[in-house]
N, CA, C and O atoms as a GROMACS GRO file, in nm:
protein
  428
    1UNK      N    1 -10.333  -3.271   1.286
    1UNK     CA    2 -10.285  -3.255   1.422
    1UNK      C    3 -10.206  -3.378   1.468
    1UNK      O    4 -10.087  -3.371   1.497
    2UNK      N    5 -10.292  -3.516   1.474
    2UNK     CA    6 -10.159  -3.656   1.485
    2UNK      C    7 -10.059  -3.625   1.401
    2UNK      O    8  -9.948  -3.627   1.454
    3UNK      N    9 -10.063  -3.596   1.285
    3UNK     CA   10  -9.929  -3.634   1.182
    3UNK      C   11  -9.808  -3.515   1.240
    3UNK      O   12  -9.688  -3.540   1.222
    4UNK      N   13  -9.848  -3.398   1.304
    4UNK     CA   14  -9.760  -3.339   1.349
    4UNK      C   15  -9.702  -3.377   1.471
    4UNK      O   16  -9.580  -3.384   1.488
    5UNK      N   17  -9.796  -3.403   1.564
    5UNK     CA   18  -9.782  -3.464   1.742
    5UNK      C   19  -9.641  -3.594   1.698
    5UNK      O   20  -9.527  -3.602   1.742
    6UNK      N   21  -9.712  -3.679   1.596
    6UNK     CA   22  -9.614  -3.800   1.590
    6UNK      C   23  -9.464  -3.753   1.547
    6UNK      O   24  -9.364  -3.816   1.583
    7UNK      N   25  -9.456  -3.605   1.446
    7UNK     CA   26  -9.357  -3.560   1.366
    7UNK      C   27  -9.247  -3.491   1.510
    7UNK      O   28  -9.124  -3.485   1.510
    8UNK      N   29  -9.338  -3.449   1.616
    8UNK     CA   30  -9.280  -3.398   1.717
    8UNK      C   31  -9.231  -3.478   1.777
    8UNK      O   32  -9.110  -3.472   1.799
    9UNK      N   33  -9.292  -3.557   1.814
    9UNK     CA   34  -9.233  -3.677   1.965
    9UNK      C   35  -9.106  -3.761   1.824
    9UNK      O   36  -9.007  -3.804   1.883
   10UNK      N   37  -9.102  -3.777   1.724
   10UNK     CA   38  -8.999  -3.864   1.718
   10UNK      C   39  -8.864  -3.784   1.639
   10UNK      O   40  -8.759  -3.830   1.594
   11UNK      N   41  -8.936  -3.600   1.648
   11UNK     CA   42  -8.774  -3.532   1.650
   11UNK      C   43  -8.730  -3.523   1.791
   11UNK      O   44  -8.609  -3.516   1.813
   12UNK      N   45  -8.829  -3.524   1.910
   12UNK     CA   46  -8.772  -3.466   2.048
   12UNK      C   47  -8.662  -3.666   2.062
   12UNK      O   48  -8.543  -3.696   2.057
   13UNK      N   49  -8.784  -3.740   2.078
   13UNK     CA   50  -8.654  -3.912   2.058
   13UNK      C   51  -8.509  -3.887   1.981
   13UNK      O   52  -8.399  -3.879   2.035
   14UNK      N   53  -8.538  -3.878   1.847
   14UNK     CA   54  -8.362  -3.827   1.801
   14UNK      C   55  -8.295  -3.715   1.894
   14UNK      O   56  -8.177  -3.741   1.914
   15UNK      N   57  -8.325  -3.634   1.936
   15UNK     CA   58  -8.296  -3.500   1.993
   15UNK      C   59  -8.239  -3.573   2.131
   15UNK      O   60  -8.124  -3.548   2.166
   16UNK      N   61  -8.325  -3.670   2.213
   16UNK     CA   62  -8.275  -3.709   2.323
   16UNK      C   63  -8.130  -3.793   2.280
   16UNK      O   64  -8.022  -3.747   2.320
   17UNK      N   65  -8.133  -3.906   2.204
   17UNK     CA   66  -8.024  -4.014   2.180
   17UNK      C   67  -7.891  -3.942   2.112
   17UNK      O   68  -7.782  -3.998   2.099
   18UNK      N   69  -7.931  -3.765   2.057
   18UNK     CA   70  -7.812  -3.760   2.022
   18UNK      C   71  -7.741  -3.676   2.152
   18UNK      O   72  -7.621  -3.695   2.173
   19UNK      N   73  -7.796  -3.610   2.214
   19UNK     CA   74  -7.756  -3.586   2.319
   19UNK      C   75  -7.689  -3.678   2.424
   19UNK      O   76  -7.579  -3.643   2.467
   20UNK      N   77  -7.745  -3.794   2.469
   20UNK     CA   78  -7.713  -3.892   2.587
   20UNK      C   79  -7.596  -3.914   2.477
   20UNK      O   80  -7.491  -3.856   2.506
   21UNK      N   81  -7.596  -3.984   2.360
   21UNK     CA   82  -7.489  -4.020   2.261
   21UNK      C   83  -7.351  -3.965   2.344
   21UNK      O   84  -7.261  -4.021   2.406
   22UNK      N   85  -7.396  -3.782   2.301
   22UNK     CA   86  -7.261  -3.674   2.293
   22UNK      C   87  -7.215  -3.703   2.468
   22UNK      O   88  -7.097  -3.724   2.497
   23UNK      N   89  -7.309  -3.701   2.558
   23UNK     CA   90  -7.270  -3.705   2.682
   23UNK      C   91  -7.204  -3.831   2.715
   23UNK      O   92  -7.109  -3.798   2.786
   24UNK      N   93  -7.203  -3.926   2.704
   24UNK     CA   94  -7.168  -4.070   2.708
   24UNK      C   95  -7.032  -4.077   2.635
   24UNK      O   96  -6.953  -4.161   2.678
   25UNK      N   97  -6.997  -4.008   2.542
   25UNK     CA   98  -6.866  -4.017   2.412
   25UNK      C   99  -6.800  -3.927   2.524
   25UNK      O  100  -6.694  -3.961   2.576
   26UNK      N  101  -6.859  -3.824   2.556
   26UNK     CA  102  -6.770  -3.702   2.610
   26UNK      C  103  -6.690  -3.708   2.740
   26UNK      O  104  -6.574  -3.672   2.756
   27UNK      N  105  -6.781  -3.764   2.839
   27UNK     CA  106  -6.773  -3.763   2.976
   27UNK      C  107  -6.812  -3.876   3.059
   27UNK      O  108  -6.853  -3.869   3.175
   28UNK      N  109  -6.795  -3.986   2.985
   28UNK     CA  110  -6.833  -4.116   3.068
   28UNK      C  111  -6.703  -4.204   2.989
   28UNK      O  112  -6.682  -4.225   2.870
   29UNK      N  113  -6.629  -4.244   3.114
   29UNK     CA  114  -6.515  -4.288   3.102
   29UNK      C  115  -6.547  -4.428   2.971
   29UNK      O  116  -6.657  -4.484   2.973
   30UNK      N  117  -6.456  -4.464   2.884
   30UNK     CA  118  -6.460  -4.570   2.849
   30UNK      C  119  -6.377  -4.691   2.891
   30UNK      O  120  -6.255  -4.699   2.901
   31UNK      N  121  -6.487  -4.800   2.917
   31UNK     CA  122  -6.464  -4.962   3.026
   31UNK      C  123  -6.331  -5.002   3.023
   31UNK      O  124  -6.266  -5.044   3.119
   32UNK      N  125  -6.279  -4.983   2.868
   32UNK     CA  126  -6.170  -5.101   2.860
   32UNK      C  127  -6.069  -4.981   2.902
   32UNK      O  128  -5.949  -5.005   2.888
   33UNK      N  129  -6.108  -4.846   2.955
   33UNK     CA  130  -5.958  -4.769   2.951
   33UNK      C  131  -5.943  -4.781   3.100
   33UNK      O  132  -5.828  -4.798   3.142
   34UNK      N  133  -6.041  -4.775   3.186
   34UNK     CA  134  -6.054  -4.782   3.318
   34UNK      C  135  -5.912  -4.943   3.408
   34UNK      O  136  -5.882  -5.059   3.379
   35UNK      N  137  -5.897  -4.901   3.452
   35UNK     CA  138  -5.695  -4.978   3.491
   35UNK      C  139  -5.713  -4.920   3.652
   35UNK      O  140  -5.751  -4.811   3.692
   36UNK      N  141  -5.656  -5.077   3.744
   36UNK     CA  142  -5.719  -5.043   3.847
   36UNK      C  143  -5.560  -5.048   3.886
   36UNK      O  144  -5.487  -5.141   3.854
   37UNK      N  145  -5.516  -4.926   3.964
   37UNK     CA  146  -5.362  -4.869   3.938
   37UNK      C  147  -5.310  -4.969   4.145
   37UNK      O  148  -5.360  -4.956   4.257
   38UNK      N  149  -5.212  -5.043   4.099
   38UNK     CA  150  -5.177  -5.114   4.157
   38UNK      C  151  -5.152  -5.034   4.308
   38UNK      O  152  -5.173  -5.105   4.405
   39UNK      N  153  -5.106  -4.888   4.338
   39UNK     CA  154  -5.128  -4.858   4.423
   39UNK      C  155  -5.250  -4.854   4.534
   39UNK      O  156  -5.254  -4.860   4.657
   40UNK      N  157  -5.347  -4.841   4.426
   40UNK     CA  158  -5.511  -4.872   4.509
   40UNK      C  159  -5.546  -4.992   4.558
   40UNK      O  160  -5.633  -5.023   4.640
   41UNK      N  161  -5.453  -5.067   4.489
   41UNK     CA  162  -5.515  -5.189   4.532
   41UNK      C  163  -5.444  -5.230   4.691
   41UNK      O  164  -5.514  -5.282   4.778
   42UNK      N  165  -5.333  -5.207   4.707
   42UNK     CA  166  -5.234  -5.188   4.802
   42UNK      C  167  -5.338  -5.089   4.873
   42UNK      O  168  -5.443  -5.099   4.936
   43UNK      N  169  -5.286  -5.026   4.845
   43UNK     CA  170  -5.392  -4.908   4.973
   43UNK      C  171  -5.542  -4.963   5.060
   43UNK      O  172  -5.557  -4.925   5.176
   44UNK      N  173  -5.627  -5.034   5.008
   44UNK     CA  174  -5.722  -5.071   5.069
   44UNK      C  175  -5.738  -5.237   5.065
   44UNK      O  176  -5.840  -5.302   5.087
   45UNK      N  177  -5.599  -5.287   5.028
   45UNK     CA  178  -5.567  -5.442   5.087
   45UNK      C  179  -5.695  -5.536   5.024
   45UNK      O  180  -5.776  -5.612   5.077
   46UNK      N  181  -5.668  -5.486   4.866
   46UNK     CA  182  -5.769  -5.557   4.768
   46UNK      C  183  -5.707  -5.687   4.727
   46UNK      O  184  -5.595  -5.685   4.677
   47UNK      N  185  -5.794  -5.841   4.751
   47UNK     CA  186  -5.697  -5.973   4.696
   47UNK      C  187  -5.706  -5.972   4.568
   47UNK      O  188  -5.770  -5.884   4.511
   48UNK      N  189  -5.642  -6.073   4.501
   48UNK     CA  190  -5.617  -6.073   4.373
   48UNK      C  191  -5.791  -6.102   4.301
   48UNK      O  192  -5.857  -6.038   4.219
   49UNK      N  193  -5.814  -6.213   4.370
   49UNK     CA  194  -5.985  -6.256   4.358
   49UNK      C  195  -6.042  -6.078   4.338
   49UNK      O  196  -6.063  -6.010   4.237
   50UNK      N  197  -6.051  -6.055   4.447
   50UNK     CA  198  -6.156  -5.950   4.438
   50UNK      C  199  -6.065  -5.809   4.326
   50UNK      O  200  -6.116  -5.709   4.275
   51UNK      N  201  -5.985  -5.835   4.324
   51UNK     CA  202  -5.889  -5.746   4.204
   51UNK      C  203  -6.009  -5.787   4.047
   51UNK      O  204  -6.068  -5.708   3.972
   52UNK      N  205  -6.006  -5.930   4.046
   52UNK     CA  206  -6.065  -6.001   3.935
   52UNK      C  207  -6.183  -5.944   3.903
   52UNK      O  208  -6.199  -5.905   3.787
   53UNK      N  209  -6.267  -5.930   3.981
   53UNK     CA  210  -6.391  -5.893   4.048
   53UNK      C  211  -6.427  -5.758   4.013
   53UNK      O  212  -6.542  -5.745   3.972
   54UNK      N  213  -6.355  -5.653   4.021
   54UNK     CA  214  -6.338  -5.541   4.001
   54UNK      C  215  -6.346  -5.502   3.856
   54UNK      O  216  -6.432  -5.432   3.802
   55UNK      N  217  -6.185  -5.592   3.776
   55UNK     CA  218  -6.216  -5.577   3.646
   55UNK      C  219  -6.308  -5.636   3.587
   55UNK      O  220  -6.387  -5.545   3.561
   56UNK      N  221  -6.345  -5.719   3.553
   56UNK     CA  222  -6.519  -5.673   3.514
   56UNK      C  223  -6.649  -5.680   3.570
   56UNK      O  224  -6.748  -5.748   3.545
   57UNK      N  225  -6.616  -5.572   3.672
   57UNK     CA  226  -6.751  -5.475   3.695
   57UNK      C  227  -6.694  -5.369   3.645
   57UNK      O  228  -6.773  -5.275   3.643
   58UNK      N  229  -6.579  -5.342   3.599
   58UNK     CA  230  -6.549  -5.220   3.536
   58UNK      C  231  -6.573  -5.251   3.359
   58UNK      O  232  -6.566  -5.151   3.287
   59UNK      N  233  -6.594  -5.356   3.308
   59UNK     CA  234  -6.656  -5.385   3.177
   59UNK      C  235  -6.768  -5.390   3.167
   59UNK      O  236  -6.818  -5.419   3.058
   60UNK      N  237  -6.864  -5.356   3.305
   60UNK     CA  238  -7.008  -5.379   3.262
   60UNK      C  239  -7.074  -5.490   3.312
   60UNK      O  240  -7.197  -5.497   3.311
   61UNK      N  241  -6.984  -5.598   3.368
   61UNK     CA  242  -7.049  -5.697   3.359
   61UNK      C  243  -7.183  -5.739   3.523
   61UNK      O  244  -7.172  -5.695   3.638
   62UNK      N  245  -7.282  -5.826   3.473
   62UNK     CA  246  -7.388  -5.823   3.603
   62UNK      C  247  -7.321  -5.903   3.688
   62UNK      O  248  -7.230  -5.965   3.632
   63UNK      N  249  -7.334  -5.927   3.812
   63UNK     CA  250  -7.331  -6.025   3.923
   63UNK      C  251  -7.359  -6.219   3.856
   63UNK      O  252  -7.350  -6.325   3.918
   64UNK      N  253  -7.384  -6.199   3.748
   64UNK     CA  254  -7.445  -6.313   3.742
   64UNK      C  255  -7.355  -6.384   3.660
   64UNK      O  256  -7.301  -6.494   3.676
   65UNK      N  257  -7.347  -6.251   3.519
   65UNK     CA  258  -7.211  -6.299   3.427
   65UNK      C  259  -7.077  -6.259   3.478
   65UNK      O  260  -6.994  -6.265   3.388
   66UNK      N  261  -7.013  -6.209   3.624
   66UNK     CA  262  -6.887  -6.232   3.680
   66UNK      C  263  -6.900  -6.354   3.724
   66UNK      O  264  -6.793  -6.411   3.745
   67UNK      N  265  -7.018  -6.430   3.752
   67UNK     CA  266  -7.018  -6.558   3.829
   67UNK      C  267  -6.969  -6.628   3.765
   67UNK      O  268  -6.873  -6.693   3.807
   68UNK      N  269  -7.028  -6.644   3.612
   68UNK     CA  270  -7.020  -6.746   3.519
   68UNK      C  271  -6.855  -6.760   3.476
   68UNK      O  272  -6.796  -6.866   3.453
   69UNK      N  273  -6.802  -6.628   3.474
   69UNK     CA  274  -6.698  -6.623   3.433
   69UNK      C  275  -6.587  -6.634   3.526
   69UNK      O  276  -6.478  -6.604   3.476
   70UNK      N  277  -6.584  -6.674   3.664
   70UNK     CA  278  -6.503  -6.706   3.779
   70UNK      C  279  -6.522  -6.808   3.786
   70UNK      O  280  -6.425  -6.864   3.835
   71UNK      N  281  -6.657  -6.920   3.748
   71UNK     CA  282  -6.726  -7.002   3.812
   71UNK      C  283  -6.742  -7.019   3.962
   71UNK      O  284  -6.707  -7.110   4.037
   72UNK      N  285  -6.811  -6.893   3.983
   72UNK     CA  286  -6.838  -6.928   4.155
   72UNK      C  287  -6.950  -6.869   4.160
   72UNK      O  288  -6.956  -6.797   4.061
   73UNK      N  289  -7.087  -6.856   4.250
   73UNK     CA  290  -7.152  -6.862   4.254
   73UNK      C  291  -7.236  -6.726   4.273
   73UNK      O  292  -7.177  -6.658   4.357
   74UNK      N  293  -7.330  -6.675   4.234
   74UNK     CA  294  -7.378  -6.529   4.211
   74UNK      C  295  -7.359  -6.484   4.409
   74UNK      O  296  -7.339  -6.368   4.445
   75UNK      N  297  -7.370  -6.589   4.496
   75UNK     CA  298  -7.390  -6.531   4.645
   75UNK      C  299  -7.208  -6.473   4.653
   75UNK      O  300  -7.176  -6.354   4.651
   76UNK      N  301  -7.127  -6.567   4.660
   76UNK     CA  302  -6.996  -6.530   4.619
   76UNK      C  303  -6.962  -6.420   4.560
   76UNK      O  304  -6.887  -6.337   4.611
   77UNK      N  305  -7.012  -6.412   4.451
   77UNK     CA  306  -6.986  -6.241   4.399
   77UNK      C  307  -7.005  -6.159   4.458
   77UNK      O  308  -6.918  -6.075   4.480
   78UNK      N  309  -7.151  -6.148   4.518
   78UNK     CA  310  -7.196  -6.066   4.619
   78UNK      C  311  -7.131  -6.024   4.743
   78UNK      O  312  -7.133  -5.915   4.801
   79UNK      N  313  -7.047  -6.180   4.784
   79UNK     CA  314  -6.999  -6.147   4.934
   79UNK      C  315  -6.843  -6.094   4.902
   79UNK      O  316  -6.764  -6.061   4.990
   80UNK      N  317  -6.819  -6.093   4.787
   80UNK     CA  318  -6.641  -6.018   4.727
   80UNK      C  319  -6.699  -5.876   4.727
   80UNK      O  320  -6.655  -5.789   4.802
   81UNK      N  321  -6.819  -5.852   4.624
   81UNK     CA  322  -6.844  -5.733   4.637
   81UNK      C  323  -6.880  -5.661   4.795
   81UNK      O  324  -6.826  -5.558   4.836
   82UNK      N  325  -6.968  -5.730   4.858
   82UNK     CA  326  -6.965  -5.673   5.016
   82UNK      C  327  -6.828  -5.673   5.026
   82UNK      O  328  -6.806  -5.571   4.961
   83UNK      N  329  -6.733  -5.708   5.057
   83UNK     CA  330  -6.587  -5.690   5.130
   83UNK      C  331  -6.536  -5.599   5.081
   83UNK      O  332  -6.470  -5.523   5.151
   84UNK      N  333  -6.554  -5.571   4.896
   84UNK     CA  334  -6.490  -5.439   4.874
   84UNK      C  335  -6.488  -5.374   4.935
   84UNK      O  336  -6.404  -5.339   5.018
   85UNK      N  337  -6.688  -5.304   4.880
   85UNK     CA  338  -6.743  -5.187   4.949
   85UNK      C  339  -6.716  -5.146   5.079
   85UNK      O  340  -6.763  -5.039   5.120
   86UNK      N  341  -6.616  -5.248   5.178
   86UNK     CA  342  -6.608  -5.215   5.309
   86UNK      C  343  -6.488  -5.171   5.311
   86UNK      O  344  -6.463  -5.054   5.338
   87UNK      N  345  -6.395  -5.265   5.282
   87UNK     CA  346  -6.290  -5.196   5.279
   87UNK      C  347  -6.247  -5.052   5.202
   87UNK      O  348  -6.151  -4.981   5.231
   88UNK      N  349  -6.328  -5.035   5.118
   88UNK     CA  350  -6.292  -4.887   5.050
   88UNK      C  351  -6.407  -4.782   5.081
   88UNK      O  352  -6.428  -4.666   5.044
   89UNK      N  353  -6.467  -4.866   5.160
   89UNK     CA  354  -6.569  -4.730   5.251
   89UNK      C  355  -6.695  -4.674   5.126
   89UNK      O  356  -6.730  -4.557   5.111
   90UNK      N  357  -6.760  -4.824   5.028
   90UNK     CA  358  -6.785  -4.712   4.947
   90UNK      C  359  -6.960  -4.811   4.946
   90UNK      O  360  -6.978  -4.905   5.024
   91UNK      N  361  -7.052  -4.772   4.860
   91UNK     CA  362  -7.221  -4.834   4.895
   91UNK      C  363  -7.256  -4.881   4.794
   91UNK      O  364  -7.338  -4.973   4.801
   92UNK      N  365  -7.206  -4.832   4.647
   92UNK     CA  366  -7.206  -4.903   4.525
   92UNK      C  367  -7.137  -4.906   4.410
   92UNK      O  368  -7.052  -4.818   4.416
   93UNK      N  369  -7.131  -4.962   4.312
   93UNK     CA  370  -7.050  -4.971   4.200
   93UNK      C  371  -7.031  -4.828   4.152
   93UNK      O  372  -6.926  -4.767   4.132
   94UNK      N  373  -7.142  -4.792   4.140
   94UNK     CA  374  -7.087  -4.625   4.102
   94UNK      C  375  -6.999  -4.536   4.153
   94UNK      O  376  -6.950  -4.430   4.117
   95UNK      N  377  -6.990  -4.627   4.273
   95UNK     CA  378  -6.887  -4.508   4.367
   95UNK      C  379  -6.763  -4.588   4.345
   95UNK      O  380  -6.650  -4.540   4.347
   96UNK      N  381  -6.783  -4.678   4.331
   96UNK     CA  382  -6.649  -4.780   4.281
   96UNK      C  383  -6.562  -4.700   4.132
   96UNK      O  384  -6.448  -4.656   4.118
   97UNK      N  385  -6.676  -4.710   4.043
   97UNK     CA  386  -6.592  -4.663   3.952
   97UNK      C  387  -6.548  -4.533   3.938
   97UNK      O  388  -6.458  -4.507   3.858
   98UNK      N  389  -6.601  -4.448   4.007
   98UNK     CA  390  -6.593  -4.326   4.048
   98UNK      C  391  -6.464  -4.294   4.055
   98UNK      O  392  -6.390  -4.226   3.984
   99UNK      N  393  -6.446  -4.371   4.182
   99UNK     CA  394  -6.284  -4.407   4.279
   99UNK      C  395  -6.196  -4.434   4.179
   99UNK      O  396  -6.101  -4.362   4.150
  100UNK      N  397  -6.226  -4.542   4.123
  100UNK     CA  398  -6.101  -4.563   3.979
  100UNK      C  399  -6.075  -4.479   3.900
  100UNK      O  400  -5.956  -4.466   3.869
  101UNK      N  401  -6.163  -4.402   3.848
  101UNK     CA  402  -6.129  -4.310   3.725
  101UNK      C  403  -6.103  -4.187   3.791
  101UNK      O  404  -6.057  -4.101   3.716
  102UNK      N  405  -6.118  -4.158   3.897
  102UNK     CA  406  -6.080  -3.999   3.975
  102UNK      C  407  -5.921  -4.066   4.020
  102UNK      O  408  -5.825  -3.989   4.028
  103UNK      N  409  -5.908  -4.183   4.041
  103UNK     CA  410  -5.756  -4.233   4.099
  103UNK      C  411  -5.639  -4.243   3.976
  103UNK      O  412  -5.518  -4.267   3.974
  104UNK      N  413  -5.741  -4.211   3.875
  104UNK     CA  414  -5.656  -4.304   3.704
  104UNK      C  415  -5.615  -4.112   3.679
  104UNK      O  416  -5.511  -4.069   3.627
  105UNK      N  417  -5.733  -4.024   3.736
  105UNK     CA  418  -5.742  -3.879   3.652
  105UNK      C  419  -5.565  -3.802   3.770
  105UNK      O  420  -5.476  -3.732   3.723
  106UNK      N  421  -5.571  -3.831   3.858
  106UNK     CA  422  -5.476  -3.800   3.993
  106UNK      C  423  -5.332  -3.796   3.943
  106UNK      O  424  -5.249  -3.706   3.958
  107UNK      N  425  -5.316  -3.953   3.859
  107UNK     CA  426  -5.203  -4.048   3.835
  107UNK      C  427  -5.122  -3.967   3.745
  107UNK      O  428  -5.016  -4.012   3.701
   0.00000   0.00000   0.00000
């Protein structure tokens, strides 16, 4: 009865990763294609800083490693990211990238 229970739970594990895999390849934009189209940025009066800012949170990157890589300080990131979110009316990164890749799909 274990040797089967264990034979089960680690076909349903493969079964999950190839799935998320196929969904992730299929329908989740890839980072480096995501291009933040110069009209948008114009449109909601994005600075070049927070332009910076944008591209990589669109690579993935945390609050902590955009810091490192601007050298300015994780509160700083935070307060670029607050100014986005205001000016483009939006509550989090997801809706951020959202906006980009529905603006990239438009183009």
């Amino acid at each position: 009865f274990k040797l089967s229970y264990i034979c089960f739970s680690i076909f349903t594990i493969n079964v999950y990763f190839f799935f998320s895999r196929y969904y992730f390849r299929v329908y989740e934009p890839d980072p480096a294609s995501l291009i933040i189209s110069p009209d948008l940025l114009k449109k909601y009066d994005i600075s070049e800083r927070e332009k910076e800012i944008i591209s990589l949170l669109l690579q993935g990157k945390s609050n902590i490693e955009i810091g490192n890589s601007l050298f300015i300080s994780v509160n700083t990131v935070k307060s670029h990211l607050k100014n986005i979110y205001k000016k483009m009316s939006l509550k989090n990164r997801l809706q951020l990238v959202s906006l980009i890749h529905s603006s990239q799909n438009s183009s």
